[in-house]
N, C-alpha and C positions, 0 to 999 in steps of 0.2 A: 501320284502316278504321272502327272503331266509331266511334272519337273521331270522327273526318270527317263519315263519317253524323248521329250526332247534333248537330254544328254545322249543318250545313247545314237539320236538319230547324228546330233553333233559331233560326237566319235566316228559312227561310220562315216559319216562323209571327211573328215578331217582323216581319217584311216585310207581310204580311199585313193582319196587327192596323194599322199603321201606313199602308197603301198608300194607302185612301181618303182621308183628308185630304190625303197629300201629290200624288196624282194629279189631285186636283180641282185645287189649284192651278197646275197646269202644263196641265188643259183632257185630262189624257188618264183614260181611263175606264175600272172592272175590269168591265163591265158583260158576262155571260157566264163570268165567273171563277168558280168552286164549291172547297172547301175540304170535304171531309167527313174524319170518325172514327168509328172503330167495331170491332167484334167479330165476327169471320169463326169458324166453326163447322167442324171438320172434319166429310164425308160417307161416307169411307171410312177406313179402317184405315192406310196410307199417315203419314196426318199424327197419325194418335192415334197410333201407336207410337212418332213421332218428338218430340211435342208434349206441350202437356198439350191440355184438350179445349176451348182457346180459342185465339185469335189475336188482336194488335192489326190494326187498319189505318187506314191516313191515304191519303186519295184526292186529287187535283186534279186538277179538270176546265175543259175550256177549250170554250166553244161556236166552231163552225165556222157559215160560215154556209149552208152547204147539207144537206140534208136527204134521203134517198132516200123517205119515205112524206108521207101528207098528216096535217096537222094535226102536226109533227113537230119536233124540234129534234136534233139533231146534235153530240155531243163529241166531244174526244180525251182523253183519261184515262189520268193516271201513278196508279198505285198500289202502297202498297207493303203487307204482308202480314207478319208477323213475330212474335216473342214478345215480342222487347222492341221500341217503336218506336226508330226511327234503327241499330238492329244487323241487320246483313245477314251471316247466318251459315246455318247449320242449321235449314231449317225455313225460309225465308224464302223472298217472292218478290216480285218489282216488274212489273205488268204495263201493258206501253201497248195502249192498245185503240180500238178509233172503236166510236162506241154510238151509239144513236137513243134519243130518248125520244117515244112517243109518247102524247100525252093524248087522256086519253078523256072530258073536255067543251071546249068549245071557248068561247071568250071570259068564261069565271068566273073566279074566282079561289079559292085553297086546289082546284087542278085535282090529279087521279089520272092516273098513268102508268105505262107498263108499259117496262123498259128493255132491250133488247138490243146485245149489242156482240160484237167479234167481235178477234182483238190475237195479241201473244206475250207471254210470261210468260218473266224470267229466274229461275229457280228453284234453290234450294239446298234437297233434300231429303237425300239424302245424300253427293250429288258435286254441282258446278254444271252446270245441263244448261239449254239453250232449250226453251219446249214452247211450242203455240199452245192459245189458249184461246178459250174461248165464254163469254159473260155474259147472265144474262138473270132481271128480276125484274119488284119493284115500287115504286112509290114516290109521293107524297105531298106535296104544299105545303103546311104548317103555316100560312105566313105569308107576305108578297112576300118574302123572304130565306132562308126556313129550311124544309129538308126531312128527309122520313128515307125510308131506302129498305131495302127489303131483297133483297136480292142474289144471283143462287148464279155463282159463277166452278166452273168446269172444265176444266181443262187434260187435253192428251194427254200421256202417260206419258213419262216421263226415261227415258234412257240405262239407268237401274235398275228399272226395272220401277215407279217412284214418279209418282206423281199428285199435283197440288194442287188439290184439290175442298173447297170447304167453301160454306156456305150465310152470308151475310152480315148484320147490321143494324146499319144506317149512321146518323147524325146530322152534316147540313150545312148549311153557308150557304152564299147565290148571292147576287154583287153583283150 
């Protein structure tokens, strides 16, 4: 399962890095595509006594094109959560979520946003369990491509009485 995970994660990022030139020549476009990485923070005791006191994470996100607030844009987001990236073991978790982003200036650029999203988490704390979770932070335009965000996810509690709560800071690009 390791090996698998980290080809795969391999491909994406190798597919990625590659995608633009080759999609522009066939006319199709990643435009709404997001790629982030980062360092998730445990909140409770749950993931410190299973972890150390970090986590990796690799995010993709996909814009939709509807919206429920104004001035708003709209994701669906795979993420994955883990010690090592591409191993899904102990301590790991992958959540699909829909999120809003909503900014708070309206036609600048390097715009501030505040992000919510709402998903399930498949989680491995100490047995594999489903939890749903809630998201909700901050985040930043550095550049028209590259942002950072920081993030807190909260899940409801596994089968063990186990949480995955930690507080997040991300570093991504948006085609």
């Amino acid at each position: 399962m390791k090996t698998t995970l980290m080809a795969l994660t391999a491909v994406m990022i190798t597919g990625v890095a590659s995608a633009n030139s080759t999609f522009q020549d066939t006319g199709v476009s990643l435009d709404g595509f997001s790629v982030k990485l980062g360092l998730a923070f445990p909140v409770d005791n749950t993931l410190k006594n299973n972890l150390s006191s970090n986590i990796n994470s690799l995010g993709l996100e996909f814009a939709i094109p509807s919206s429920f607030a104004k001035n708003s844009e709209a994701t669906v987001s795979l993420d994955y959560y883990g010690r090592n990236i591409g191993e899904f073991g102990k301590g790991s978790l992958v959540t699909v979520a829909y999120n809003t982003r909503i900014f708070k200036e309206v036609g600048v650029q390097r715009r501030s946003y505040t992000v919510l999203g709402l998903g399930l988490g498949f989680a491995n704390i100490s047995t594999s369990d489903t939890v749903y979770l809630v998201r909700g932070g901050f985040g930043k335009e550095l550049s028209d491509h590259t942002f950072i965000e920081a993030v807190g996810t909260f899940s409801t509690k596994t089968a063990n009485d186990g949480s995955f709560n930690t507080i997040g800071l991300y570093f991504g690009y948006r085609f």
